[in-house]
C-alpha positions as CSV (number, residue, x, y, z in Angstrom):
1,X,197.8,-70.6,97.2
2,X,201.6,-70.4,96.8
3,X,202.8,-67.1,94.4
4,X,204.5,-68.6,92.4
5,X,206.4,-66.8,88.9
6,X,207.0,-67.9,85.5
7,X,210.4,-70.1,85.2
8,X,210.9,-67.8,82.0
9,X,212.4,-70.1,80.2
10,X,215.1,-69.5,77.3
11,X,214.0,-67.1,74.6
12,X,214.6,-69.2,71.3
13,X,213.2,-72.5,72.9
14,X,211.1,-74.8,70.6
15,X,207.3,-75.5,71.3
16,X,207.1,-79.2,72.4
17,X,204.6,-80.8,70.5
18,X,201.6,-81.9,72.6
19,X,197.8,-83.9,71.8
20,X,195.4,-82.6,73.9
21,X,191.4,-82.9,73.9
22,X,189.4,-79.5,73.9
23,X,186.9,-79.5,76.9
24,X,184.4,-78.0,74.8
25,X,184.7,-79.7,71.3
26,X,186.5,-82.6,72.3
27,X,188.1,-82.1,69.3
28,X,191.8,-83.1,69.7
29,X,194.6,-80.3,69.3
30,X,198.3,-80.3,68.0
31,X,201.1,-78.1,68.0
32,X,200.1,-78.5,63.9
33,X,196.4,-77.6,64.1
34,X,198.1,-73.2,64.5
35,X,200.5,-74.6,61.7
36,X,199.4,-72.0,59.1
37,X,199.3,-69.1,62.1
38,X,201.9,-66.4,62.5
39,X,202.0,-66.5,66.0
40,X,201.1,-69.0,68.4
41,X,199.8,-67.6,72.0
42,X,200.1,-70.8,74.8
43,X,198.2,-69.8,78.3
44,X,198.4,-72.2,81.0
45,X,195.7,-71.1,83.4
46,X,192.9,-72.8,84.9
47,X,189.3,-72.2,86.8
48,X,190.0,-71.5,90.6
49,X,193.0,-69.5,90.5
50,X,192.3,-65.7,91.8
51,X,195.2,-64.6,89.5
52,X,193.4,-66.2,86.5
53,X,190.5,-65.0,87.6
54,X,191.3,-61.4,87.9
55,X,192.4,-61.3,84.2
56,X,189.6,-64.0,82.6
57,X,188.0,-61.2,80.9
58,X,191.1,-59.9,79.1
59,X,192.0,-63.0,78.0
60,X,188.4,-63.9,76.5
61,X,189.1,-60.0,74.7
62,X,192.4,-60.8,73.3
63,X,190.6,-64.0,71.9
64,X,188.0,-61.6,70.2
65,X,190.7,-58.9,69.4
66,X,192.9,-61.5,67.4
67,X,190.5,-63.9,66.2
68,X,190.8,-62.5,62.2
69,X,194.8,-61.6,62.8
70,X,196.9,-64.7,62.1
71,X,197.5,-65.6,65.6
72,X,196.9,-68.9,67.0
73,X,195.4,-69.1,70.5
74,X,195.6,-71.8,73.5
75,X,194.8,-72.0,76.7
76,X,195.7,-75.5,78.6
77,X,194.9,-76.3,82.3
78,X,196.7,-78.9,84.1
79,X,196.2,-78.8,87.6
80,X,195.7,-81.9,89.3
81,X,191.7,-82.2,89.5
82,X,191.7,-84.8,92.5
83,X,193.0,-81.9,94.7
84,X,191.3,-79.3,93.0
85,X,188.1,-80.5,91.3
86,X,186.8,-77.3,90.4
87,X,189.5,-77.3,87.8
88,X,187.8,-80.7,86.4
89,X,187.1,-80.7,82.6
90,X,183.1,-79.9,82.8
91,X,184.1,-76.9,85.1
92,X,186.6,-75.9,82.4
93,X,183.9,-76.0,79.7
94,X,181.5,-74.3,81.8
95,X,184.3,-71.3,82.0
96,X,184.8,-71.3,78.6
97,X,181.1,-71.1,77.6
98,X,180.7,-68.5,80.2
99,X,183.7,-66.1,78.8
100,X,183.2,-67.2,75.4
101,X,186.8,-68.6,74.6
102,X,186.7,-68.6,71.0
103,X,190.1,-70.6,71.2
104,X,190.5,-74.2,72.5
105,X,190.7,-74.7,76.2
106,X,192.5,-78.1,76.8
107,X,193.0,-79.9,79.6
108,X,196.6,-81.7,80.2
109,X,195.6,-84.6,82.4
110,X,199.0,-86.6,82.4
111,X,200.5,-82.9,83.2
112,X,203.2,-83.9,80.5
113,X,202.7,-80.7,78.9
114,X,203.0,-78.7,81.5
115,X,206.0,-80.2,82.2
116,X,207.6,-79.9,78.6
117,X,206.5,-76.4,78.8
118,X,208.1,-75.5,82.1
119,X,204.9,-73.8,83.3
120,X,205.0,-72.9,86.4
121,X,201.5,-70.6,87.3
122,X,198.3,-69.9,86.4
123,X,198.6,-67.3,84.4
124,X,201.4,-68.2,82.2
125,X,201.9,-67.3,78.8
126,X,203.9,-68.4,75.9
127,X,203.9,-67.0,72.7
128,X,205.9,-68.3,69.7
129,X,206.5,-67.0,66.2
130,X,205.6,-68.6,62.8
131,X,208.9,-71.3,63.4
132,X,207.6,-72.1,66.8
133,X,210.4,-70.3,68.8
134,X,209.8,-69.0,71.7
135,X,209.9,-65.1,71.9
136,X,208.2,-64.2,74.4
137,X,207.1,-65.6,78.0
138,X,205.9,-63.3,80.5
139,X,203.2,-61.1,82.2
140,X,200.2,-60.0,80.7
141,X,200.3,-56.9,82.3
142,X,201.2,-55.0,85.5
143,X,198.0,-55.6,86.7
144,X,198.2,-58.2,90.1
145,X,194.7,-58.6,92.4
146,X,194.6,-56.1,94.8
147,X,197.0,-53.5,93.4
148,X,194.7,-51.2,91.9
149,X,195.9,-51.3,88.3
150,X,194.0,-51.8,85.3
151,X,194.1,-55.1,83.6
152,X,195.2,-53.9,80.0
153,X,197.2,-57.0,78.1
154,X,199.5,-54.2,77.2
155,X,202.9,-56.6,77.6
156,X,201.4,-59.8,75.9
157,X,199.9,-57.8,73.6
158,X,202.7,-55.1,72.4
159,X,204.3,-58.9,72.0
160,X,201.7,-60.8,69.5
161,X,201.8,-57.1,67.7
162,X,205.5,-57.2,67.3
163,X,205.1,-60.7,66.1
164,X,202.5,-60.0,63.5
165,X,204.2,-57.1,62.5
166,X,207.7,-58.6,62.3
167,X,209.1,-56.5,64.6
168,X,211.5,-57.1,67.6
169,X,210.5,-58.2,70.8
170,X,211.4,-55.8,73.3
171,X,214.0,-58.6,75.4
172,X,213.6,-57.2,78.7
173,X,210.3,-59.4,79.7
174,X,208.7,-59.6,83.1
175,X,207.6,-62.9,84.7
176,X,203.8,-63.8,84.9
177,X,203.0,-64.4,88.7
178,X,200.1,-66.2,89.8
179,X,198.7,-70.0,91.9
180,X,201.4,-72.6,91.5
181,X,200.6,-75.0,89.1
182,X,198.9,-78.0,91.5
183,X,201.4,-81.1,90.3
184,X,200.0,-84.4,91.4
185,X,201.8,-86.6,93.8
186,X,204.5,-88.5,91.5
187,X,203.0,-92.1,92.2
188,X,199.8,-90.8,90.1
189,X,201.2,-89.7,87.3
């Protein structure tokens, strides 16, 4: 495991469009299936990760606790599954089922999303507003294994609040920390 933060990318940025298959529907999803959504949470995280693991449960809750607000919700994994198969597709359904995601759960095979998105770890988040601009990309919460604080969502969530209420962002955002994101060697891709 290398600790790796968010690149935090520019506030303002446009959400690259991306077509991705759901590991548990199969359905495929768009940038334009959240088209009619105020806010548009992106979470690239994945199975193994302790950092990810250490705040699954929120993120299933912030799934439940948005779920009838006009937020759209993503989560996308796109480690490279040859080096870490426990992040494989069926292993990524299996953790959906189990923390009843009742968002999509994608998996980014060619890792061309993770690339457009500048994701760096597992957690990162990326929320955009009802134009698709990037306002916010950081930490879910002050909360890191092993420190002894509570996992809340307080940052992400004060954020998707000041979105759906159409209020400012605060702009002094803290970077997500977590696994790096495992890229595959550049002749695979």
């Amino acid at each position: 495991m290398v600790l790796t933060p968010s690149t935090m990318i520019a506030l303002g940025t446009a959400a690259p469009d991306f077509s991705l298959p759901d590991v548990t529907s199969r359905e495929i999803i768009t940038l334009k299936t959240f088209g009619h959504k105020k806010a548009l949470l992106i979470m690239f995280i994945c199975s193994h990760c302790p950092f990810v693991k250490h705040v699954q449960d929120e993120l299933s809750q912030i799934g439940r606790d948005y779920q009838k607000k006009n937020v759209g919700i993503l989560a996308i994994s796109s480690n490279d599954t040859r080096a870490y198969p426990e992040d494989s597709p069926s292993n990524l359904n299996v953790m959906a089922q189990k923390l009843a995601f009742n968002f999509p759960y994608c998996y980014d095979e060619t890792q061309q999303v993770a690339r457009a998105y500048q994701a760096a770890c597992t957690p990162d988040y990326f929320l955009f507003d009802q134009n698709r601009t990037l306002v916010y990309r950081g930490q879910l919460d002050e909360s890191r294994p092993g420190n002894d604080k509570p996992v809340t969502g307080k940052d992400l969530r004060q954020a998707v609040d000041s979105v759906l209420s159409g209020l400012p962002i605060l702009a002094e955002q803290i970077a997500s920390v977590g696994c790096n994101i495992k890229w595959k060697a550049n002749k695979e891709i």
